[in-house]
N, C-alpha and C positions, 0 to 999 in steps of 0.2 A: 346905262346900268344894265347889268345881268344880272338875273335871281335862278339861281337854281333851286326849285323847292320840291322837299321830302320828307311823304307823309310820315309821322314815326309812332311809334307806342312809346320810346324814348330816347333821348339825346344828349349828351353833356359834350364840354370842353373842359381840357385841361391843360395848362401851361407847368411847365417844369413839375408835373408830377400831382398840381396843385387843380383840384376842381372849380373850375372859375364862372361856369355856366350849365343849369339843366335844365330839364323838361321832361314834364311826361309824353301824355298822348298830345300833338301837333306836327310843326311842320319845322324842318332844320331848315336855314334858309342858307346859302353862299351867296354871299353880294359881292359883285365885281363893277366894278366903275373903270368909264374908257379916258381916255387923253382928249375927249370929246365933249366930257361930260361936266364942265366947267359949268356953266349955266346951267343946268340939269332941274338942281331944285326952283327954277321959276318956271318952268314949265307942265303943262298939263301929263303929260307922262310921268311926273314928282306922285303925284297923286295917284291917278290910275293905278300907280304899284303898289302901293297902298291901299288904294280899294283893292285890288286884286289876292292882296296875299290874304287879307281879313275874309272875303268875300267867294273867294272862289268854290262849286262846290264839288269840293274832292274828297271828303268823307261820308262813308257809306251808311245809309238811311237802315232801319231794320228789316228790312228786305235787300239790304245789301249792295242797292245802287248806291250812286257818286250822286248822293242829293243836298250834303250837308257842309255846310263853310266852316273853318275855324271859329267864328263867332258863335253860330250852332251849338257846336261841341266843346267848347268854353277852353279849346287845345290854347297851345304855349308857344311863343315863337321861341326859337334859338338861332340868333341872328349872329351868324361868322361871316366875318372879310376875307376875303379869295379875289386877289390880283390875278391868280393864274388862268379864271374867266376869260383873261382876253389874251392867250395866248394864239400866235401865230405859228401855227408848223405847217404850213403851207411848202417852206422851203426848207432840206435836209431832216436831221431827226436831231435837233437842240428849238424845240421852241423859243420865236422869241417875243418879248413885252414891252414892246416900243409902244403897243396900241391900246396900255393900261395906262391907267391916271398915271400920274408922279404921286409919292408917296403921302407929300402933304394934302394936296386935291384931294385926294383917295381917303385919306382920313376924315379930311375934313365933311365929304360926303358922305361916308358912310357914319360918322357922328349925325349929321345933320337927319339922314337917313331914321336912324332909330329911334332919336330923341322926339320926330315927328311920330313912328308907331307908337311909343310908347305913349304918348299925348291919346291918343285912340287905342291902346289896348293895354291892358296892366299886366298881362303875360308873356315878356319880353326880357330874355336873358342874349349878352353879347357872349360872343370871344375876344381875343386882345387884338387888338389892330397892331402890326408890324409883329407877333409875337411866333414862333414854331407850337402849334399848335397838336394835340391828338383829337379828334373827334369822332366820339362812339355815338351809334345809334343805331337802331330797331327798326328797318323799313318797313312800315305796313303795307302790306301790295303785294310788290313795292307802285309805290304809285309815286311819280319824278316828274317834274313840268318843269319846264325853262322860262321863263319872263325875261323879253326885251323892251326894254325903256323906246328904241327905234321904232317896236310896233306902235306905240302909243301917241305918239308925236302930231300928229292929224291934227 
């Protein structure tokens, strides 16, 4: 699993026009799950990303360090599905997604995914899984961190 996360003052999703998810001040999240990532949720990296996006401290204290966690600041997750995480462009300039879950997998974890945050934090909006999405947001910072499910695996 890939997390792309970014801090925002605010973020929404919209499908066909229609506002489906927002937030204020927190963190927009892109999750990408690999062709790998079958088991995923029984393993201790399930968790860790989870501690990590609740826990991590990347909002600024009042003297303006990176002293304070989304928990802290009582911010908002906006949790969007992104297959494109695991694009390869390695070879030519057409990336390709042979190294992304299949679509059910992919669903099925990133359900599994949120249903698990949302059990641990009540500020959790999705986007549509398999849907063409728009995504506006506000970068505070901009402050962007990557989470790898493979760092955690230990």
């Amino acid at each position: 699993m890939r997390l792309v996360l970014q801090r925002v003052k605010w973020a929404r999703v919209l499908v066909d026009d229609q506002m489906v998810g927002e937030i204020g001040n927190g963190l927009a999240v892109l999750a990408g799950f690999s062709a790998a990532d079958n088991d995923l949720n029984y393993k201790r990296s399930w968790k860790v990303m989870h501690d990590k996006l609740l826990g991590l401290r990347i909002f600024p204290d009042q003297e303006g360090r990176l002293n304070l966690s989304l928990e802290d600041v009582q911010g908002g997750i906006l949790l969007i599905p992104q297959f494109t995480l695991y694009a390869d462009c390695r070879k030519g300039r057409r990336p390709g997604f042979s190294g992304s879950a299949p679509f059910d997998l992919a669903r099925t974890l990133f359900d599994r995914f949120a249903a698990g945050l949302r059990k641990r934090w009540p500020q959790v909006e999705l986007g549509v899984f398999g849907a063409e999405m728009e995504v506006e947001l506000n970068n505070f910072g901009p402050v962007t961190i990557i989470l790898d499910s493979r760092d955690y695996d230990g």
